[in-house]
VOPAGU-2260 file (C-alpha; in pm, 1 decimal, decimal comma):
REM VOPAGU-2260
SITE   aa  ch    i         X         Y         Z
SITE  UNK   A    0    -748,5    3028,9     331,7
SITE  UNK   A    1    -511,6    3081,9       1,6
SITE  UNK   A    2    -615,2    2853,9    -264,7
SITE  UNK   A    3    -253,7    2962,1    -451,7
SITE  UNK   A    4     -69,7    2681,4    -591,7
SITE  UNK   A    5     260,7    2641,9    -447,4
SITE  UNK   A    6     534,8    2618,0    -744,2
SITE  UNK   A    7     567,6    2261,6    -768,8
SITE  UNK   A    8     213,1    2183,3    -746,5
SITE  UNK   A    9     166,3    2442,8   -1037,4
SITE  UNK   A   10     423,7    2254,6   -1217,1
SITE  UNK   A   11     245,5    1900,3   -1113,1
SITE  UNK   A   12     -91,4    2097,3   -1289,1
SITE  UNK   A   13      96,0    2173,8   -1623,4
SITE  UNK   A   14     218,0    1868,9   -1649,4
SITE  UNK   A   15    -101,8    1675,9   -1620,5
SITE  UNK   A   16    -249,0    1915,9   -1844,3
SITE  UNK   A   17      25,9    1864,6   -2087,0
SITE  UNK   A   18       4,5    1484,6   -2061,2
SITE  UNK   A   19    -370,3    1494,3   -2110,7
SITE  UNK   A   20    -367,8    1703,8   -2446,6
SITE  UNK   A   21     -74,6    1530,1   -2584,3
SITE  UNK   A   22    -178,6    1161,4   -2505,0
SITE  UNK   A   23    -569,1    1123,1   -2372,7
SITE  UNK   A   24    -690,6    1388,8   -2615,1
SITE  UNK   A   25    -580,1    1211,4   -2986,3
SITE  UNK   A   26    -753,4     908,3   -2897,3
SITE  UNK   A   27   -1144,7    1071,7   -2828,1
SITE  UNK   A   28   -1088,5    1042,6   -3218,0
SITE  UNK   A   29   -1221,6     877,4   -3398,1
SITE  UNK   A   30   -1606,2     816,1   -3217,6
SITE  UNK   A   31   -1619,2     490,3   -3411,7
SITE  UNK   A   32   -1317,3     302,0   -3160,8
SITE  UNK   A   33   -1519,2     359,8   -2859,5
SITE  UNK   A   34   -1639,9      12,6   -2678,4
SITE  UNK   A   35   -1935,0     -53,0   -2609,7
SITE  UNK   A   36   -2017,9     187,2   -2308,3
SITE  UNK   A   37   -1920,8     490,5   -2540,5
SITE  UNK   A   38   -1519,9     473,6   -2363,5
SITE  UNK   A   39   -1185,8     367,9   -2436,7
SITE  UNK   A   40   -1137,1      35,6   -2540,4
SITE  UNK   A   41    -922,4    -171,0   -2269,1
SITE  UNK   A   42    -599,8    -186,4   -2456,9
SITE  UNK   A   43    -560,6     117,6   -2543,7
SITE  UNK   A   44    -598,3     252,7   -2162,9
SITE  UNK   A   45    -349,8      20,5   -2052,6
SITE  UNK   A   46    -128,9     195,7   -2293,8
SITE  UNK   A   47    -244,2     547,2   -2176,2
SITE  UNK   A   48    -200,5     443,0   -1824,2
SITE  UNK   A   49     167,2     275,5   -1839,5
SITE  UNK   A   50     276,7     632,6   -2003,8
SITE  UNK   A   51     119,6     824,4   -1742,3
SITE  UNK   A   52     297,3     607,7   -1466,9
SITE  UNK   A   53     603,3     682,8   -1668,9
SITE  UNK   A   54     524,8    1043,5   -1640,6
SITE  UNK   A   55     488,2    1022,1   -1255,8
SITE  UNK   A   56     100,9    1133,5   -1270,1
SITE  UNK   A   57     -65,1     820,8   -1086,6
SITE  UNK   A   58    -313,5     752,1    -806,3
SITE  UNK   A   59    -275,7    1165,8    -693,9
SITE  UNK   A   60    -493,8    1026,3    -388,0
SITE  UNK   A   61    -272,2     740,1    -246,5
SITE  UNK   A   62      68,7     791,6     -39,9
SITE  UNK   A   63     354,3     808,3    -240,1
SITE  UNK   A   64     467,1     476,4     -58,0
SITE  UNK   A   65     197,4     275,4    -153,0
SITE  UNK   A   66     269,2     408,4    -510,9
SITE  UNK   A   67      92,9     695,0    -572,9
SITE  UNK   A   68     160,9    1088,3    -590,1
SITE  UNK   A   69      47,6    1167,2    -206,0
SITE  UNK   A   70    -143,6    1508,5    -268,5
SITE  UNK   A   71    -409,3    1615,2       6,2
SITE  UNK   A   72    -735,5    1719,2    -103,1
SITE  UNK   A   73    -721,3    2075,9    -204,3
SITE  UNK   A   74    -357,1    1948,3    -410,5
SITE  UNK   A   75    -589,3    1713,9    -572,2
SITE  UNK   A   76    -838,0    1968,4    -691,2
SITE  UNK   A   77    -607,8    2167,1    -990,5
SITE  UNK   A   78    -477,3    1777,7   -1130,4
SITE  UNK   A   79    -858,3    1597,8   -1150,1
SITE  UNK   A   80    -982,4    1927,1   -1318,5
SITE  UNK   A   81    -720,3    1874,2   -1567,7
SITE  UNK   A   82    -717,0    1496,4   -1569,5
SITE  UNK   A   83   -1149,6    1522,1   -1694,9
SITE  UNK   A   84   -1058,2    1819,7   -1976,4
SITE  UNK   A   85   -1007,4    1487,5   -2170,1
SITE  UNK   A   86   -1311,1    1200,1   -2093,0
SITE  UNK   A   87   -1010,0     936,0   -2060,0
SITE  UNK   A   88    -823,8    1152,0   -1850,6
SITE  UNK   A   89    -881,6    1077,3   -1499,6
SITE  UNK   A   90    -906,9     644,2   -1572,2
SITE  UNK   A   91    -543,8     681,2   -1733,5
SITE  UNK   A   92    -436,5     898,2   -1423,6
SITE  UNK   A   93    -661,1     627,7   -1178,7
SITE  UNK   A   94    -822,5     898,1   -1044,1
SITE  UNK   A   95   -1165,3     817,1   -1163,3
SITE  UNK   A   96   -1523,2     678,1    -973,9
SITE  UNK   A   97   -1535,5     426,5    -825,2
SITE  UNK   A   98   -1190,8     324,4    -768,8
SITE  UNK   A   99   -1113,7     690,3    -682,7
SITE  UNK   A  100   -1322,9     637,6    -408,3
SITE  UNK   A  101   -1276,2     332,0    -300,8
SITE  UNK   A  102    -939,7     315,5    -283,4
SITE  UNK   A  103    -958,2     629,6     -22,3
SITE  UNK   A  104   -1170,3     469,0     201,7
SITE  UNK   A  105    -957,0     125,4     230,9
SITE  UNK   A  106    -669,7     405,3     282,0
SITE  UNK   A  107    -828,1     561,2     538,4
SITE  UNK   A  108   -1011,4     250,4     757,5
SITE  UNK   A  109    -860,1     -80,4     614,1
SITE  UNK   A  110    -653,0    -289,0     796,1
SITE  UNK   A  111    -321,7    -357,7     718,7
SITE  UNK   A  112    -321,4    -659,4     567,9
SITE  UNK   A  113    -643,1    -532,6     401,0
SITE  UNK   A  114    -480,1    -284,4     226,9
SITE  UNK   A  115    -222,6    -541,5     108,8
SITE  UNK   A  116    -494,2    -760,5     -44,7
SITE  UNK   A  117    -769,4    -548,1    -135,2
SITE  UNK   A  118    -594,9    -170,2    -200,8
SITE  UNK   A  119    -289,9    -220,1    -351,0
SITE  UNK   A  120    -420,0    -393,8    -661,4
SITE  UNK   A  121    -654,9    -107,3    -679,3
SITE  UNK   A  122    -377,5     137,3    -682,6
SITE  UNK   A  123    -131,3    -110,0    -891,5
SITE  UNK   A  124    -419,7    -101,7   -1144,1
SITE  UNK   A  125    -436,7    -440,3   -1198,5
SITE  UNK   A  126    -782,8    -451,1   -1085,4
SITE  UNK   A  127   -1099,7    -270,9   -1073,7
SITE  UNK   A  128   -1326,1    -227,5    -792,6
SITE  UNK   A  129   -1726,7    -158,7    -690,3
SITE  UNK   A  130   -1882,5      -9,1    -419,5
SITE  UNK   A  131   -2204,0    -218,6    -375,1
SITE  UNK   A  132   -2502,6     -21,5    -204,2
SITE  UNK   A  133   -2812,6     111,8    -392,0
SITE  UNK   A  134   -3083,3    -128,6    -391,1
SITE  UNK   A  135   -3404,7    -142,0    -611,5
SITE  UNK   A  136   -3716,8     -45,4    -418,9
SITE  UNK   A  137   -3824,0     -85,4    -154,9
SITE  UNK   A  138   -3468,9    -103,4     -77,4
SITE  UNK   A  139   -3180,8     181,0     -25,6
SITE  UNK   A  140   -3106,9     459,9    -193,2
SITE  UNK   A  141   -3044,9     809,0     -64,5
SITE  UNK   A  142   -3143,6     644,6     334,1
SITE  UNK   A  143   -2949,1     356,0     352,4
SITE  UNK   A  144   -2984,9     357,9     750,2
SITE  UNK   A  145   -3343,5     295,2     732,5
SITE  UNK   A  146   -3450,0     127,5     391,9
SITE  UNK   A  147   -3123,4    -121,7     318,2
SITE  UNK   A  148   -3304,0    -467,5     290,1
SITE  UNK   A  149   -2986,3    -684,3     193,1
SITE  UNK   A  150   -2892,0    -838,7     502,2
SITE  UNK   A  151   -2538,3   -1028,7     663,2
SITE  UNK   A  152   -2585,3   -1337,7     932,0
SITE  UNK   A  153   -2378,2   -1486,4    1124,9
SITE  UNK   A  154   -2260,3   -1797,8    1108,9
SITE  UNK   A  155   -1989,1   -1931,5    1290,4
SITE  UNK   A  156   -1701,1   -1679,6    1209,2
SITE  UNK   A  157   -1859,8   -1617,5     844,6
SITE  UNK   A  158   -2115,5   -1349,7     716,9
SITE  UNK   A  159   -2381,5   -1496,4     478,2
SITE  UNK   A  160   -2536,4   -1251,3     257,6
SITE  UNK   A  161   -2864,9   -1243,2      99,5
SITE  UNK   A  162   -3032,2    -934,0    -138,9
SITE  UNK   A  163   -3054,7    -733,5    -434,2
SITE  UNK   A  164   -2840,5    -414,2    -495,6
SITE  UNK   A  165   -2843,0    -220,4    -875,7
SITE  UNK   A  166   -2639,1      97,4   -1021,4
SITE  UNK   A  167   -2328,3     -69,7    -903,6
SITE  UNK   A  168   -2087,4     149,7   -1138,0
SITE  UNK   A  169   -1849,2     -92,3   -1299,8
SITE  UNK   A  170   -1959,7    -403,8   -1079,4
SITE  UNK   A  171   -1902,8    -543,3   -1421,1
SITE  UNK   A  172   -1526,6    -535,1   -1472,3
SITE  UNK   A  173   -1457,7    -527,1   -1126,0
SITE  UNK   A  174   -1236,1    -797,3    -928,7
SITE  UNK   A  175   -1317,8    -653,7    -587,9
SITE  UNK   A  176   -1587,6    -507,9    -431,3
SITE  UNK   A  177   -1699,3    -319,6    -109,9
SITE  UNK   A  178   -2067,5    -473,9      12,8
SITE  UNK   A  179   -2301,6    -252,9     228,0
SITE  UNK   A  180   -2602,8    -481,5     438,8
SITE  UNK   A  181   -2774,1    -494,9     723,5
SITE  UNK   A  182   -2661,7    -701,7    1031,9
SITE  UNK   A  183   -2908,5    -547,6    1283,6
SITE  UNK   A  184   -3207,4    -330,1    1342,8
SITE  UNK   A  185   -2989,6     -47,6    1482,5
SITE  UNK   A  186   -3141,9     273,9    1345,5
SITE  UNK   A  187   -2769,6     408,1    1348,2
SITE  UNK   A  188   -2519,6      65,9    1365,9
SITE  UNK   A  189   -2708,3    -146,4    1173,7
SITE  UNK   A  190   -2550,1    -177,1     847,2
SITE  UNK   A  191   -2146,7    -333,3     812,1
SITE  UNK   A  192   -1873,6    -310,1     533,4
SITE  UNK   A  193   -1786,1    -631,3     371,6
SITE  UNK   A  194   -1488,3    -691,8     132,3
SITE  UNK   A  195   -1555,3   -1000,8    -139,8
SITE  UNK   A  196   -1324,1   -1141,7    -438,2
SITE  UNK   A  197   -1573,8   -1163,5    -782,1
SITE  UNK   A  198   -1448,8   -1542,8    -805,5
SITE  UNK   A  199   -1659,9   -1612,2    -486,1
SITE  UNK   A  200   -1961,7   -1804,9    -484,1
SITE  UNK   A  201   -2299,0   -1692,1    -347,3
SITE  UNK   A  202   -2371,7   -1382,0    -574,6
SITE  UNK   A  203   -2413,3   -1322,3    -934,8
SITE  UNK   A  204   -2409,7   -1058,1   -1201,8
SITE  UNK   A  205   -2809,0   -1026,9   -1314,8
SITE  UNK   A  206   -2747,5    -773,4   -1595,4
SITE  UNK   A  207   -2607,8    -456,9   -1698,7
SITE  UNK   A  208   -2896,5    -186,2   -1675,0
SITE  UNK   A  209   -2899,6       1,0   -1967,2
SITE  UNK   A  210   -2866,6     383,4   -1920,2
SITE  UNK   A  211   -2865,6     699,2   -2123,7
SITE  UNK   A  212   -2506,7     672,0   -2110,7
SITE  UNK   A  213   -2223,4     689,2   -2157,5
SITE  UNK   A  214   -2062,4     520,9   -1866,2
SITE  UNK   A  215   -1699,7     379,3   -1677,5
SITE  UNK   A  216   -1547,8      79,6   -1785,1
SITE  UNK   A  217   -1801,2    -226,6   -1638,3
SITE  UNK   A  218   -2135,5     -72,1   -1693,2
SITE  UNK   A  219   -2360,9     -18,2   -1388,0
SITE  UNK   A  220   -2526,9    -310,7   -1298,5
SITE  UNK   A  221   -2729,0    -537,4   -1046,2
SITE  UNK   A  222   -2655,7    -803,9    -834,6
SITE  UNK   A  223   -2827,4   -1069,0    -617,0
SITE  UNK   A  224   -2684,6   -1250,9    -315,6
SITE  UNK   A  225   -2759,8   -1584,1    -227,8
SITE  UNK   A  226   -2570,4   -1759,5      38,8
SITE  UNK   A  227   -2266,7   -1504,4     -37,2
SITE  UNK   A  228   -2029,9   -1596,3     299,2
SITE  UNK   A  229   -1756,7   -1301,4     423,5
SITE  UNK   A  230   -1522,2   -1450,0     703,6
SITE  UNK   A  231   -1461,8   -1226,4     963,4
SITE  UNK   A  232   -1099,9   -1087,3     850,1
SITE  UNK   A  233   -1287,1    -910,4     529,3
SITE  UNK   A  234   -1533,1    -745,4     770,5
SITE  UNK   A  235   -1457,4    -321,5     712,4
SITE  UNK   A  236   -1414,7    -158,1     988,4
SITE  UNK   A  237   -1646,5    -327,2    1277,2
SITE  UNK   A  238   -2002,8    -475,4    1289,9
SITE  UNK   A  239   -2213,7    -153,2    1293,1
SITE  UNK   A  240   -1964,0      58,1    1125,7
SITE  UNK   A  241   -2129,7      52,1     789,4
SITE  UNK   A  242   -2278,3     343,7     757,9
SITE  UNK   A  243   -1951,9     511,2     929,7
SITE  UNK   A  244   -1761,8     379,5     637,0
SITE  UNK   A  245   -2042,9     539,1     349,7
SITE  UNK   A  246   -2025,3     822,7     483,1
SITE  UNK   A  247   -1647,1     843,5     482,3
SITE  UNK   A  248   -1623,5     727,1     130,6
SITE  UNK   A  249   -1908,2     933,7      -9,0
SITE  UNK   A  250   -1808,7    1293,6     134,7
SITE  UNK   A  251   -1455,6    1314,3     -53,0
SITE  UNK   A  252   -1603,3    1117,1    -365,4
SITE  UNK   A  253   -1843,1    1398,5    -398,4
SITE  UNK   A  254   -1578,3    1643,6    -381,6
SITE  UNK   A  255   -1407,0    1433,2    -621,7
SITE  UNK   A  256   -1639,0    1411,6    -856,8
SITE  UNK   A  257   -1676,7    1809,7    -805,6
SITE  UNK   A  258   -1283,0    1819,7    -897,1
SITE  UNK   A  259   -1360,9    1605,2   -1254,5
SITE  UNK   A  260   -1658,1    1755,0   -1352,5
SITE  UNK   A  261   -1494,1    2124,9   -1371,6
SITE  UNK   A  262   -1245,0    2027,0   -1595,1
SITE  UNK   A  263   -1508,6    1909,6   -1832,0
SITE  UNK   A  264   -1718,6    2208,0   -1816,9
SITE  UNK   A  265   -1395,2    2364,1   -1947,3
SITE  UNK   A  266   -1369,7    2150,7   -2221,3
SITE  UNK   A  267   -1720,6    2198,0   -2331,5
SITE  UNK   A  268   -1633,8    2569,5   -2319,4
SITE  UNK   A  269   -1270,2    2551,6   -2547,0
SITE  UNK   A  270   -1483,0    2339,7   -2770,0
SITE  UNK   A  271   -1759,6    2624,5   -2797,9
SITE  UNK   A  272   -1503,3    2941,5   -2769,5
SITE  UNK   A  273   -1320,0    2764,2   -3102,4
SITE  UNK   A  274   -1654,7    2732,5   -3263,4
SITE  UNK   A  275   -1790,8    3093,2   -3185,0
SITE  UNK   A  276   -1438,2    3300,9   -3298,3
SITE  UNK   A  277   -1445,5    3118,0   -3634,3
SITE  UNK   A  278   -1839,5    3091,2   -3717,8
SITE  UNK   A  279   -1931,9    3377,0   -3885,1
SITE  UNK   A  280   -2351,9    3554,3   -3918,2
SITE  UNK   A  281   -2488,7    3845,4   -4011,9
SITE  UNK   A  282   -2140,2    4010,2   -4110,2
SITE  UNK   A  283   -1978,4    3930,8   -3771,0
SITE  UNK   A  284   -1802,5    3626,1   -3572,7
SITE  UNK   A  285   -2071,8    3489,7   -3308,9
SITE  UNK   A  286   -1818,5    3567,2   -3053,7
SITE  UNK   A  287   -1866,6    3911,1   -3133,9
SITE  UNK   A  288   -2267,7    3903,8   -3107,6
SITE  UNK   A  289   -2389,3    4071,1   -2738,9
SITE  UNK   A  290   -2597,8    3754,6   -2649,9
SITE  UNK   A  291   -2299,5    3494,6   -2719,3
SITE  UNK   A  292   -2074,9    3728,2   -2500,1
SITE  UNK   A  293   -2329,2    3711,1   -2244,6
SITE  UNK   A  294   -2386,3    3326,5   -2287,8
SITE  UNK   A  295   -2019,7    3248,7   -2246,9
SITE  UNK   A  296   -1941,5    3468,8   -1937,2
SITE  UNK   A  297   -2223,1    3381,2   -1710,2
SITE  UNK   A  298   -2090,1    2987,4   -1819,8
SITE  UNK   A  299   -1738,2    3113,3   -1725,7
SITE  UNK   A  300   -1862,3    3273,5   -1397,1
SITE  UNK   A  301   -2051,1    2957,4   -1242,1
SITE  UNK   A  302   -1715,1    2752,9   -1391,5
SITE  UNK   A  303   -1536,3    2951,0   -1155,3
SITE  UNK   A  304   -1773,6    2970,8    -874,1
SITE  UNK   A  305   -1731,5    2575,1    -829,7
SITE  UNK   A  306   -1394,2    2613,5    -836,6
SITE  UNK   A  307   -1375,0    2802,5    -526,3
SITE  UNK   A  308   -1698,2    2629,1    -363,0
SITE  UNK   A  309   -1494,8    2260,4    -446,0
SITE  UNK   A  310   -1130,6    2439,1    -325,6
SITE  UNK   A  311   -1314,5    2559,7      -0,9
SITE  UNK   A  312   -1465,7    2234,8      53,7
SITE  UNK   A  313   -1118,9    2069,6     -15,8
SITE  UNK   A  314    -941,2    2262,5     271,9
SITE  UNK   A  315   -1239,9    2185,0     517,2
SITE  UNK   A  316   -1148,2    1836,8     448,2
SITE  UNK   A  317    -751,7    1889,9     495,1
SITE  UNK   A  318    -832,6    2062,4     838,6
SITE  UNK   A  319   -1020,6    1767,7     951,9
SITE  UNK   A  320   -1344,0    1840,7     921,3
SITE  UNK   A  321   -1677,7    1698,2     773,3
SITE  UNK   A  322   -1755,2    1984,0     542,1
SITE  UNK   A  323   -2087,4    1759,6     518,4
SITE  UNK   A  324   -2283,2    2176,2     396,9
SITE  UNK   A  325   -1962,4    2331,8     217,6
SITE  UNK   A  326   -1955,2    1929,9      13,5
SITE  UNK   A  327   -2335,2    1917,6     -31,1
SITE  UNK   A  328   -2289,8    2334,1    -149,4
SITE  UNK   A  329   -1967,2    2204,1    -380,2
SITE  UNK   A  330   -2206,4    1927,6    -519,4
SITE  UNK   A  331   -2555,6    2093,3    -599,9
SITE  UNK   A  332   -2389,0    2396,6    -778,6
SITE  UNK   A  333   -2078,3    2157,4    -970,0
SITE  UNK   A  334   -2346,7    1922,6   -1116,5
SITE  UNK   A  335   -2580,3    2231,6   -1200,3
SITE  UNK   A  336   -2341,0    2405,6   -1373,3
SITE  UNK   A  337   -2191,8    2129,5   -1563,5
SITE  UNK   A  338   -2547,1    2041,8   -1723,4
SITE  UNK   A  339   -2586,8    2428,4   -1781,3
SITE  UNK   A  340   -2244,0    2512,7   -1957,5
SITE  UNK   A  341   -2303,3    2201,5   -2190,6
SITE  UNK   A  342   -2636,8    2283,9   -2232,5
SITE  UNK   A  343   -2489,6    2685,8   -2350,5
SITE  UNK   A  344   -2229,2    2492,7   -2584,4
SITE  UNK   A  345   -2444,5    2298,7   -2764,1
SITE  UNK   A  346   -2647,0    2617,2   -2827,4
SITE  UNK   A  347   -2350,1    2785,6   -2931,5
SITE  UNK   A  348   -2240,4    2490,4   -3188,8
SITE  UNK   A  349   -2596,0    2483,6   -3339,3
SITE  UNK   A  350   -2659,7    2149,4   -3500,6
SITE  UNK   A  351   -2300,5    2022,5   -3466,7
SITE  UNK   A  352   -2314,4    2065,2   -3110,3
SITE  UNK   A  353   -2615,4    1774,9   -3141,4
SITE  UNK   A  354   -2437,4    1589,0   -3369,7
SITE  UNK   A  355   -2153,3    1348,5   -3312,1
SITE  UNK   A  356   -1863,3    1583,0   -3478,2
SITE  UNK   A  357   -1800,6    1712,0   -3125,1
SITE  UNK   A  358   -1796,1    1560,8   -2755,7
SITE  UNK   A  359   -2054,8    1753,9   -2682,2
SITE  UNK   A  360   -2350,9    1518,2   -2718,0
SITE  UNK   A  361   -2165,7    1270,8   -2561,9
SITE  UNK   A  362   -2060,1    1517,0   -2235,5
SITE  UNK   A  363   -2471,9    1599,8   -2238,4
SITE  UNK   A  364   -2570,1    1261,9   -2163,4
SITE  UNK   A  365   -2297,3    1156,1   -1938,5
SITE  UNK   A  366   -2383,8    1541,3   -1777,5
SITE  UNK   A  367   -2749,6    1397,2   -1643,4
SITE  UNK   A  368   -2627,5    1171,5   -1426,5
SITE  UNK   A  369   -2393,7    1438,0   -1218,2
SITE  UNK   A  370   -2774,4    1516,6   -1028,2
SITE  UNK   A  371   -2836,5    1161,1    -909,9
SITE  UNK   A  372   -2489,5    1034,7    -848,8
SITE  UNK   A  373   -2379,3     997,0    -475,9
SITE  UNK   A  374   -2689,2    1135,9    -359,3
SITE  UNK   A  375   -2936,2    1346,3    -534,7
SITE  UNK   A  376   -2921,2    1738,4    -607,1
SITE  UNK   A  377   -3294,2    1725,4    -348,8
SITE  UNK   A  378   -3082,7    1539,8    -109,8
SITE  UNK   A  379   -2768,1    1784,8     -55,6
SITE  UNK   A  380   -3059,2    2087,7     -70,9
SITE  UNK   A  381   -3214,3    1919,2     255,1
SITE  UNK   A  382   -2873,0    1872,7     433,0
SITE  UNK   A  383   -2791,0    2227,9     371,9
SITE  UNK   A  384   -3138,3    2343,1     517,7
SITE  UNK   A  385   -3104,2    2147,0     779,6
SITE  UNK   A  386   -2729,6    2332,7     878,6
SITE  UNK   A  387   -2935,8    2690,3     803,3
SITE  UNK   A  388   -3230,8    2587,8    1027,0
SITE  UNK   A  389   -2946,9    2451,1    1301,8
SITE  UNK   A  390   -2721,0    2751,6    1257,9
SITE  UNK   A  391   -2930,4    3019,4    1179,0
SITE  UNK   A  392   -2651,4    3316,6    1067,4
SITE  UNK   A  393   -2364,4    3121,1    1181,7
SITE  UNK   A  394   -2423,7    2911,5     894,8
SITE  UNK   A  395   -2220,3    3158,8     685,0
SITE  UNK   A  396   -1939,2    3177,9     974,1
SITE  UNK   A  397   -1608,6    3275,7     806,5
SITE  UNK   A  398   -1323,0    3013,8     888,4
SITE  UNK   A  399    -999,1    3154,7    1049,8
């Protein structure tokens, strides 16, 4: 394992960081031209994201053939971390959830001709996508094997759908969308992947749930289906392979998400280090005061702890495996740390952290939501007890 960045790859890394400060950073400024989920307005990403195809830093996930930069997972890592040190960074790179995602998982199990008609706009980023799943109770949420209530017949050589899925993240300004339902009682084939165009009939849009925020580009909202029909050629995969095609999504998205959320902790930690050299009490910079010191390393320690926790995870991946504990490990310590280091920087800022003069208000509320996100912090704890109880001291096995 050597997590050292080859030379172009480093180069690849300063460059996106480079891009990101010069172009995604200006425009977090003013607060007041945010849209109405607390993001960049439309236009101006369109801008951002023409000059960072001109730049050659788009889709890092996709194949260079099907126009995007080709980098395996543990390339991927150094560019999201410094696509999210700006909070439009990783939609003008279309690297961010839930295209990110999505677009992986038509990669990996679509068709061909699926990938011509429901990918490549994804990648082109003409579109937007949504990966529809989460119910409201007594539906699915973290067990979508045994609680998912929306359900797919057949009829003829269609799929008619009928349920009730919410916290679909962007479902709002998304043209296609990947649909998760139950086709059979199967405790482990029971659920299917369907692909659907928003222009279809059968479903609708009930509202936008309004969240602490802020949020991506479409809000998250909920759905019904009502008569909904999928002919066979958008069928994912095959009958029964829904929850096969979750769980290949979710494990990289995780990591993903891992990737992003590192690169904002360091923000939130430039934006506090600038603060604490400068701010002067009791005869002294706060950067010189024992507790700050203290405040700022363990922050810079756990930063650097999920590095190497997401990196390792990262190379599983490349090797082929799962990593279902080492992404679960990435996940629960990422998301914990990212809450605590903008937690510490808010301290650090005093009242302007809480006020709207920084992004750090804006990173604390969008922090929350790294816990519940593609499986609760509880969750991941469980599936890495359940690895200890299985593999006792093998569990911390060193990889060759």
């Amino acid at each position: 394992m050597d997590y050292t960045l080859s030379p172009e790859l480093e180069e690849l890394r300063q460059r996106t960081a480079k891009f990101v400060r010069e172009h995604c950073i200006p425009l977090e400024e003013p607060r007041s031209s945010f849209d109405e989920h607390e993001n960049i307005p439309i236009d101006q990403l369109e801008i951002l994201r023409g000059k960072a195809k001109a730049a050659g830093l788009w889709a890092p996930q996709m194949p260079k053939g099907l126009g995007g930069m080709g980098l395996k997972m543990a390339e991927q890592a150094g560019i999201y971390e410094e696509a999210n040190y700006s909070i439009f960074g990783p939609a003008a790179l279309n690297c961010a959830a839930p295209d990110d995602g999505n677009m992986r998982l038509l990669w990996m199990v679509g068709t061909e001709a699926q990938k011509e008609k429901w990918l490549q706009p994804i990648i082109d980023g003409k579109i937007r996508s949504a990966f529809v799943m989460t119910e409201p109770h007594p539906g699915s949420g973290s067990d979508p094997a045994g609680m998912m209530r929306t359900k797919a017949n057949k009829k003829g050589d269609k799929w008619v759908v009928h349920g009730h899925k919410w916290f679909i993240t962007g479902a709002g300004a998304s043209t296609h969308f990947i649909l998760i339902a139950r086709t059979s009682d199967d405790p482990r084939n029971g659920l299917s992947a369907f692909l659907f165009h928003k222009d279809q009939p059968g479903w609708e849009l009930v509202r936008k749930v309004p969240i602490m925020g802020p949020e991506e580009h479409g809000g998250h909202c909920e759905l019904k289906f009502d008569g909904l029909e999928v002919p066979k050629e958008n069928v994912l995969m095959n009958i029964g392979d829904g929850l096969r095609a979750t769980q290949i999504r979710l494990g990289p998205a995780r990591l993903t998400h891992c990737m992003r959320w590192l690169g904002l902790s360091k923000r939130a930690m430039s934006i506090a280090a600038d603060y604490v050299k400068k701010r002067e009490s009791f005869g002294e910079t706060l950067a010189e005061h024992e507790g700050v010191q203290w405040m700022l390393g363990e922050a810079a320690m756990k930063i650097h702890t999920g590095r190497l926790l997401t990196m390792y995870a990262a190379w599983k991946l490349d090797q082929g495996d799962r990593a279902r504990k080492e992404v679960s490990m990435a996940k629960v310590h990422v998301e914990e740390t990212l809450n605590r280091v903008v937690d510490t920087c808010i301290q650090l800022n005093g009242a302007r952290g809480y006020s709207q003069d920084t992004l750090l208000e804006w990173m604390y509320r969008y922090a929350r939501q790294a816990k519940l996100v593609d499986g609760a912090s509880e969750v991941h704890k469980m599936v890495m007890s359940r690895f200890f109880i299985k593999e006792g001291q093998d569990f911390w096995l060193w990889d060759s």
